[in-house]
C-alpha distance (Angstrom), angle and dihedral (degrees) to the residues before:
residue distance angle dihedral
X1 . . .
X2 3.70 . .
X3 3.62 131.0 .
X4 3.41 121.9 -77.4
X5 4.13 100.1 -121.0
X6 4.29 106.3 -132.9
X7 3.58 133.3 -105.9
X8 4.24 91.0 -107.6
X9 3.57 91.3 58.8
X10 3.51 98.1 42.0
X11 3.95 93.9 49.8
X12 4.00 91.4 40.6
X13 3.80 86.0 63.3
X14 3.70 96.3 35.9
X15 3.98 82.3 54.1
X16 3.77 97.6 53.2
X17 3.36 90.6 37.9
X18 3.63 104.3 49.0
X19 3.64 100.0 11.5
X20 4.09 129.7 -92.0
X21 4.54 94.5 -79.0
X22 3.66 127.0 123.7
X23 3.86 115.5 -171.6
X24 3.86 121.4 -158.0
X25 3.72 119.7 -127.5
X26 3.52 91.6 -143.1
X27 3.91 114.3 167.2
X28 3.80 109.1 -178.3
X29 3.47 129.1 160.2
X30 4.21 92.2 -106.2
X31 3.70 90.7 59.2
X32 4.05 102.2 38.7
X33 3.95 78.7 58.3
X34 4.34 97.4 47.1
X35 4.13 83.7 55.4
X36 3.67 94.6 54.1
X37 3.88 91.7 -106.7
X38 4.06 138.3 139.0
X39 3.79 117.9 -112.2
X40 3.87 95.2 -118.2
X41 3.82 143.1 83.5
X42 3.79 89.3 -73.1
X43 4.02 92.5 53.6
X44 3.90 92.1 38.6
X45 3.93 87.6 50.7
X46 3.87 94.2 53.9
X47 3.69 89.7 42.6
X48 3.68 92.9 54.9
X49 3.92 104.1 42.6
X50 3.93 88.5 41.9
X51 3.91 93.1 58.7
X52 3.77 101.1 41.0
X53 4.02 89.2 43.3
X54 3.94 85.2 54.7
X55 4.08 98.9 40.7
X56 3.38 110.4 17.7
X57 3.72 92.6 86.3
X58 3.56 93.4 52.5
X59 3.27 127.7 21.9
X60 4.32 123.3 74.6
X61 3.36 99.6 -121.6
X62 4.39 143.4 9.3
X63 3.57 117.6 -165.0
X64 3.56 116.0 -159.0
X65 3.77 113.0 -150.3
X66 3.86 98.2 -134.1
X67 3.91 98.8 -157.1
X68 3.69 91.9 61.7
X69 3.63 88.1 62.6
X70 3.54 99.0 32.6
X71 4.14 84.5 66.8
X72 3.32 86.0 74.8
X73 3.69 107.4 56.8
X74 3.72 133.7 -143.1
X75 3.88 93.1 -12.7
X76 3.98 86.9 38.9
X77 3.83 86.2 63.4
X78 4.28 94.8 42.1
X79 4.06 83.4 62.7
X80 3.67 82.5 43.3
X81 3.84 92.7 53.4
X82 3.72 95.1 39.8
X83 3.74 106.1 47.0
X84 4.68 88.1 48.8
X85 4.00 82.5 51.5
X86 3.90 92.5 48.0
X87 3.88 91.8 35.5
X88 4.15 89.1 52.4
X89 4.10 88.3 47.7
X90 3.36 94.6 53.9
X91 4.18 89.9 52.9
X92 3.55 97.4 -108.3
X93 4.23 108.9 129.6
X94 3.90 105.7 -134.5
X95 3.79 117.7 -142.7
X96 3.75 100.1 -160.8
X97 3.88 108.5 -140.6
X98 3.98 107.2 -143.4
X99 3.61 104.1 120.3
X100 3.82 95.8 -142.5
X101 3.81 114.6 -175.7
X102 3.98 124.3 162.8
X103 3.73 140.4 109.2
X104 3.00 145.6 -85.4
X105 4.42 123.6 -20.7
X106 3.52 76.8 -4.3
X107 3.20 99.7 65.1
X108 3.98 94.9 36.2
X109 3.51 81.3 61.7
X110 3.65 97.3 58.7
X111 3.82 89.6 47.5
X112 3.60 95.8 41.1
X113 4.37 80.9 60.4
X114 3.44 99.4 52.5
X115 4.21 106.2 21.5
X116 3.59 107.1 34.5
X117 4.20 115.0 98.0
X118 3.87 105.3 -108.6
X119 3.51 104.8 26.4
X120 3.53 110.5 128.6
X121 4.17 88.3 -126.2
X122 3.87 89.1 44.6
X123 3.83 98.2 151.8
X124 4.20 131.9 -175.2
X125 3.71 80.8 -121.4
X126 3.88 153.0 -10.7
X127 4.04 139.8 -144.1
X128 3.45 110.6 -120.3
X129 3.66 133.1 -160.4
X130 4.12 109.2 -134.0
X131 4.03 92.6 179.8
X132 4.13 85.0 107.5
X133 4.01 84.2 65.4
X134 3.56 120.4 -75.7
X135 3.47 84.3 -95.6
X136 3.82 91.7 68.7
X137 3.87 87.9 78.6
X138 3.81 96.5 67.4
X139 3.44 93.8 111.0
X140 3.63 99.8 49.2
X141 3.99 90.1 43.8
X142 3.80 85.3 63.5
X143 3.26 109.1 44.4
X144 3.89 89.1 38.3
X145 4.39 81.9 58.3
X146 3.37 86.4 43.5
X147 3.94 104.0 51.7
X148 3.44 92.5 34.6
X149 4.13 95.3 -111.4
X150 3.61 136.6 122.7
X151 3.74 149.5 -110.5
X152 3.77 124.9 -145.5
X153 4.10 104.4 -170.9
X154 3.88 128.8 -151.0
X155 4.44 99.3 -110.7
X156 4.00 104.4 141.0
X157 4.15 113.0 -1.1
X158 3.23 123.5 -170.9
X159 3.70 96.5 -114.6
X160 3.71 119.7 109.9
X161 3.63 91.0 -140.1
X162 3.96 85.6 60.9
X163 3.56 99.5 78.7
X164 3.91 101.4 60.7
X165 4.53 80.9 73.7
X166 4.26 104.0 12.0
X167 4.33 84.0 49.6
X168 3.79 104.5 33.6
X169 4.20 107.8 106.7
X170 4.24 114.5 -121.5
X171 3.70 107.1 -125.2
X172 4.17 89.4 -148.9
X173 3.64 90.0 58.6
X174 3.84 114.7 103.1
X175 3.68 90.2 -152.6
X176 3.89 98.7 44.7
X177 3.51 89.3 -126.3
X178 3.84 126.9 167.6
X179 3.59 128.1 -105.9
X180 3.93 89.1 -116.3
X181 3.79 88.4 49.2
X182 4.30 88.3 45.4
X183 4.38 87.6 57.4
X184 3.76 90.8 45.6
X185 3.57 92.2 54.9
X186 3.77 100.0 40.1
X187 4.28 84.7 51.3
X188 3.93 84.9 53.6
X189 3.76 87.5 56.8
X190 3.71 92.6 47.7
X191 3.63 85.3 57.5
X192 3.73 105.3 33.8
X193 4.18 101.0 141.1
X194 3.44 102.0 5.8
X195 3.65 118.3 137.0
X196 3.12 136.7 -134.2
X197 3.96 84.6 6.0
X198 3.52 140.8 -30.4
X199 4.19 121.8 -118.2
X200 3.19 93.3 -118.3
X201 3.76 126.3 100.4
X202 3.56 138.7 159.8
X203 3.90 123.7 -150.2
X204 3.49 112.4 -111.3
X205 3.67 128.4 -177.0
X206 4.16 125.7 -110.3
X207 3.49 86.8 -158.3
X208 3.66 109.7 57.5
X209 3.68 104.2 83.1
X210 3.53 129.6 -138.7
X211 3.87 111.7 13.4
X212 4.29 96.8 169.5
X213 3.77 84.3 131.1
X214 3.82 98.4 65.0
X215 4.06 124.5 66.1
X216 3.96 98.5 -117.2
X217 4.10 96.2 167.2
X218 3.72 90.1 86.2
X219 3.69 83.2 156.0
X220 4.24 89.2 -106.7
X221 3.74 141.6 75.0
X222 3.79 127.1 -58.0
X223 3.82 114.9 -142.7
X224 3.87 98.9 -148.1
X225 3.59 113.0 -166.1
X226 4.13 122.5 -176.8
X227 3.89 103.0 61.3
X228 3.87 112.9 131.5
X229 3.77 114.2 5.7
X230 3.36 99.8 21.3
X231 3.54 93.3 62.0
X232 4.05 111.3 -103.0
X233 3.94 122.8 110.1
X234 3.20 139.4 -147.2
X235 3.58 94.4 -106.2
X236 3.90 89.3 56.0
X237 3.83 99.3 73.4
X238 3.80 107.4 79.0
X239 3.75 85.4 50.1
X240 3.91 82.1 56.0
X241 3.62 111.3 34.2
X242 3.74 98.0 22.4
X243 3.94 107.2 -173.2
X244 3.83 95.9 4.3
X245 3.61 89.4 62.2
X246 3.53 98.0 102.5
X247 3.89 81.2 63.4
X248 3.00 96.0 57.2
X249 4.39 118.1 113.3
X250 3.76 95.4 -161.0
X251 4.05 109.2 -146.7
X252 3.68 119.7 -146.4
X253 4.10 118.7 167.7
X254 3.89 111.5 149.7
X255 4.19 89.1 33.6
X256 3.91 84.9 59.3
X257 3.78 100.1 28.5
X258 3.31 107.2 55.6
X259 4.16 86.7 62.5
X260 4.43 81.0 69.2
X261 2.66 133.1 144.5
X262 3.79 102.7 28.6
X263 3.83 100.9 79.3
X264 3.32 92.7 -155.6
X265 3.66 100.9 57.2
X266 4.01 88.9 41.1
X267 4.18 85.5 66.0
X268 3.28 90.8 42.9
X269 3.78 96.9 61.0
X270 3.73 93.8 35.2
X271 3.74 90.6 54.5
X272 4.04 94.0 48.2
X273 3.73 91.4 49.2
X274 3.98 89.1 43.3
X275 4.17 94.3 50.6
X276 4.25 84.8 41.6
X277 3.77 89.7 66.0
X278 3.75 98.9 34.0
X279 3.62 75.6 58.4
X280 3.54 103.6 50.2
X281 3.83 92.6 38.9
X282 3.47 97.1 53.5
X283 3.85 90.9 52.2
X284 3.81 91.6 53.0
């Protein structure tokens, strides 16, 4: 049997190859209504097939928010299941958006969902919760090696109400460092070595500003949420991430979404923000 090849490499090619984007899947009510559908499985259904038919082709990386699915229950989760299978076999890598964090068989569980091969909800990678203790993730780190998926973990969000926990200092920490800065440098153990990337991301916001005081080249991805409609450009992210930014997988839902459900004008705006931070990158 031959090895499974890891998440990093597989998104460092789809990057090059396809350019450094991730668009959310994001289903809520709000937008179901802006494209003229219902708010039920129906709507959701249409939603779903209508973006992965026009992006999955194309862009690196979709990223189903699961809770907007989840709403809907069992049959919520069977367009869940359907549109990451369709997504994956168009060549798009699926970071499933859940935010799972717990301990122990619990949180096996949750990775054994969305990580383990044949599991209906098998992703390329998850977002994980590390408030537990980074430790906590053990048993999706594993299984992730093991499966040949990847982990992008909650270190500096772009919510405001992150920085009362991501900001506050840990007084057993010879360093002082933050607990944002303590999950950016257990990721760049994860990753210590591994070439071209390691599987192991954090999220990071676009929006945050100038983040010269924290060690972003952990060696893996940065999830970077905040580009379009919640106010951060293109042209903001060397200014953020400095010399991690060609790491950085860009997220843009609403700034894509709201072009639905023309297909047409969905690539369109995927492609222009795609091309905007090849740009930008490869000036950096």
């Amino acid at each position: 049997m031959s090895p499974v090849e890891p998440f990093g490499a597989r998104l460092r090619r789809a990057m090059d190859e396809r350019g450094p984007l991730c668009v959310g899947i994001d289903p809520h009510a709000s937008l179901l209504t802006d494209w003229g559908l219902n708010d039920d499985i129906a709507g959701l259904e249409r939603f779903s097939r209508t973006v992965v038919e026009a992006l999955a082709d194309r862009v690196a990386v979709l990223k189903p928010q699961s809770a907007f699915f989840e709403r809907f229950g069992s049959r919520g989760i069977a367009v869940l299941e359907k549109s990451v299978e369709e997504a994956r076999a168009a060549g798009a890598l699926v970071v499933m958006d859940a935010k799972r964090g717990d301990i122990g068989s619990t949180m096996a569980a949750y990775a054994s969902a969305f990580l383990e091969k044949g599991s209906p909800l098998f992703s390329d990678a998850l977002t994980v919760s590390p408030y537990l203790g980074y430790g906590s993730l053990k048993p999706a780190v594993e299984l992730a090696r093991e499966s040949g998926a990847g982990l992008f973990v909650l270190a500096l969000t772009s919510n405001p109400e992150g920085g009362e926990v991501q900001h506050a200092v840990r007084p057993d920490d010879a360093a002082r460092r933050n607990v944002g800065a303590t999950m950016l440098a257990h990721l760049a153990e994860e990753n210590a070595g591994e070439a071209p990337m390691g599987s192991f991301g954090a999220v990071v916001g676009a929006t945050l500003g100038d983040l010269s005081s924290y060690d972003l080249d952990i060696n893996g991805p940065l999830l970077a949420p905040g580009i379009g409609a919640q106010g951060a450009t293109p042209a903001d992210l060397p200014g953020v991430f400095g010399v991690a930014v060609r790491r950085v997988v860009p997220n843009v839902s609403r700034g894509v979404l709201r072009h639905g459900p023309d297909v047409g004008a969905l690539r369109a705006s995927a492609e222009r923000f795609a091309e905007d931070i090849r740009a930008v990158a490869a000036a950096a």
